[in-house]
C-alpha positions, 0 to 999 in steps of 0.5 A: 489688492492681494490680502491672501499669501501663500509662503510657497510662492513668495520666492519673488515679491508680488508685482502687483498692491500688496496689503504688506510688504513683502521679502521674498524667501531667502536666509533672514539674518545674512547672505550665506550661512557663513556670514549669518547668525542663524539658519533660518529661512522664509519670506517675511510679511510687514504690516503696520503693526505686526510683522509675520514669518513662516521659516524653517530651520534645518534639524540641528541648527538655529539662531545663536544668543541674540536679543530685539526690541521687539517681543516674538511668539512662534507658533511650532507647524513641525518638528521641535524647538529647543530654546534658551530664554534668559536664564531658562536653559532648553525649554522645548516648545513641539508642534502645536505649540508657541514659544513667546520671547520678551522683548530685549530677551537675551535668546536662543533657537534650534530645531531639535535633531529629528527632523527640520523644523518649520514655524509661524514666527509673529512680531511686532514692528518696533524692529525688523524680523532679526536681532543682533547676535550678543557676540556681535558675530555673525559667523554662522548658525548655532548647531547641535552636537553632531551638526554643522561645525560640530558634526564630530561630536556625538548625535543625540535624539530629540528624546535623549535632549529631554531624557537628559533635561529630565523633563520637557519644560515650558520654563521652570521659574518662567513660563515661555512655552504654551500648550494649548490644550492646557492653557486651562491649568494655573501654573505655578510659575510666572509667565512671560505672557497672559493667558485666557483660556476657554476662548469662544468667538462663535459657535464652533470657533474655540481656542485660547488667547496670550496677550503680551506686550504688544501682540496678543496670539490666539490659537483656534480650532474652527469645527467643519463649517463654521463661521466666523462673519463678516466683521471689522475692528480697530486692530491689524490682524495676520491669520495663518491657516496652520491645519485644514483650509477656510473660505476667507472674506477680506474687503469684499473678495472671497478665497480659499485659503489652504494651509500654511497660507496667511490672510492679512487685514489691515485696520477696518478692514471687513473680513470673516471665514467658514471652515471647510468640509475637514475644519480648520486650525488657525493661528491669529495675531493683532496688535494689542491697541485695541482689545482682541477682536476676533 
C-alpha cells in the first residue's frame, strides 16, 4: 500500500492500492486553458476526510470569482498570492504563509507578476477540488494586467501591487491570511479561521495551529532529528514535507520523505518522523472530528 506521494510523479495514477485516490497532473478546472476557469495545474490526493493538491499557477494568472462548499487553506511553497475574499480586495499571502477561504466564499486567486507560483492547496470533502466561476463562464483563467488576455496593458511588479495597495494586508475587517511567526499577535480584526499559537508536540517540533470549520492546519518547523513517535489517533491526516526531509513511519513501513512529498494517514493508522540532518518544515492537515492530534 503506498502512503508516501511524490507530486513529481504523479503524471499517471499508481497501478498499484493507494491509500487516496489519485488525479494525475493536469489543469484542474477544464481540458484547455481556453475552456477553464483558472490556470491552475497539480494532481489531487482524495481521502476520506480531507482532499489535498500541490499546484502551480503561471506569474500573472489564476482562478477567476468563483465559490465551493468546501472550506480551503493554501499553504504558499513559492511566489505570491494576490486574493480577493468576499469583500477583502487583494489580500497578498507570500511564501511561508496560508491563505484560508470560508466555505461558499465568493473568491479569487493569482500568482502575482514576479514569478510562477506553486502551493499546498488543502480541502475538505464536501465537494471536489474546484468550484463553479460566479459567471457561470468557463471562458479562461483570470489575468493580471500585462498577462494573458490582457498582455496590452501595462505590467506592474509584485512591489508596485502592494506599494499601490498601500499595504500588504491579511484582510483589513477579516483576517484570511496567516503568517506563522506571528500567529503570537492578537489581531484586531476578525478572523476566518482560530488560532493556537506556541504549539509544541515534542521536543524540537514547534509551530502554530488554525482550526476551522472542517479542517484544521498546523504548520511546523521539526529541529534536525527530532521526533515525533510512532502514534495513532482518530483523525485523517495529510502531511507535506514543505522544507527539508523527514524519515517517515506509516503502518509499519518506513521511507524517506524529501520535499514537496505528501505522507497520508488514513484513521488509526500508526505513524511517526525524525527529521533529517537539515530539520524539516512541515505542512499538516486533519479533519476536525477529533481534536487535533499531532
Amino acid at each position: 500500500m503506498q502512503y508516501i506521494y511524490g507530486y513529481n510523479e504523479l503524471d499517471t495514477a499508481p497501478d498499484h492500492p493507494t491509500s487516496a485516490r489519485v488525479q494525475p497532473r493536469r489543469i484542474l478546472s477544464g481540458d484547455t486553458f481556453e475552456t477553464a476557469k483558472s490556470s491552475t495545474i497539480g494532481a489531487v490526493l482524495f481521502g476520506e476526510h480531507v482532499a489535498v493538491a500541490l499546484v502551480m499557477q503561471a506569474a500573472g494568472s489564476g482562478a477567476k470569482a468563483h465559490t465551493h462548499p468546501n472550506e480551503q487553506f493554501n499553504y504558499i511553497l513559492q511566489g505570491v498570492m494576490v486574493s480577493d475574499i468576499d469583500d477583502e480586495k487583494q489580500t497578498f499571502g507570500r511564501k511561508g504563509m496560508i491563505v484560508h477561504t470560508p466555505s461558499m466564499s465568493v473568491h479569487t486567486g493569482q500568482a502575482c507578476p514576479d514569478e510562477d507560483m506553486y502551493f499546498f492547496a488543502m480541502k475538505d470533502t464536501r465537494h471536489g477540488i474546484t468550484g463553479p466561476p460566479v459567471d457561470g463562464k468557463h471562458d479562461g483563467p483570470l489575468y493580471l494586467p500585462g498577462f494573458g488576455k490582457r498582455a496590452g496593458e501595462a505590467r506592474k511588479t509584485t512591489a508596485q501591487m502592494m506599494t499601490d495597495k498601500g499595504a500588504d494586508p491579511a484582510g483589513v475587517k477579516t483576517r484570511y491570511v496567516y503568517d506563522f511567526k506571528r500567529l503570537f499577535k492578537t489581531p484586531a480584526q476578525a478572523t476566518s479561521a482560530r488560532m493556537q499559537p506556541d504549539l509544541q508536540l515534542a521536543s524540537g517540533v514547534n509551530g502554530g495551529l488554525l482550526i476551522s470549520e472542517k479542517l484544521q492546519v498546523a504548520v511546523l518547523d521539526v529541529a534536525p532529528g527530532a521526533t515525533l513517535p510512532t502514534h495513532e489517533h482518530d483523525n485523517e491526516q495529510f502531511t507535506l514535507v514543505a522544507e527539508g526531509d523527514v524519515h517517515a513511519y506509516v503502518a509499519g513501513n518506513s521511507q524517506r520523505v524529501k520535499e514537496r512529498f505528501v505522507i497520508h494517514v488514513p484513521p488509526r493508522t500508526s505513524h511517526g518522523i525524525i527529521a533529517g540532518s537539515q530539520g524539516a518544515r512541515i505542512v499538516t492537515v486533519q479533519d476536525t472530528r477529533f481534536p487535533f492530534a499531532g
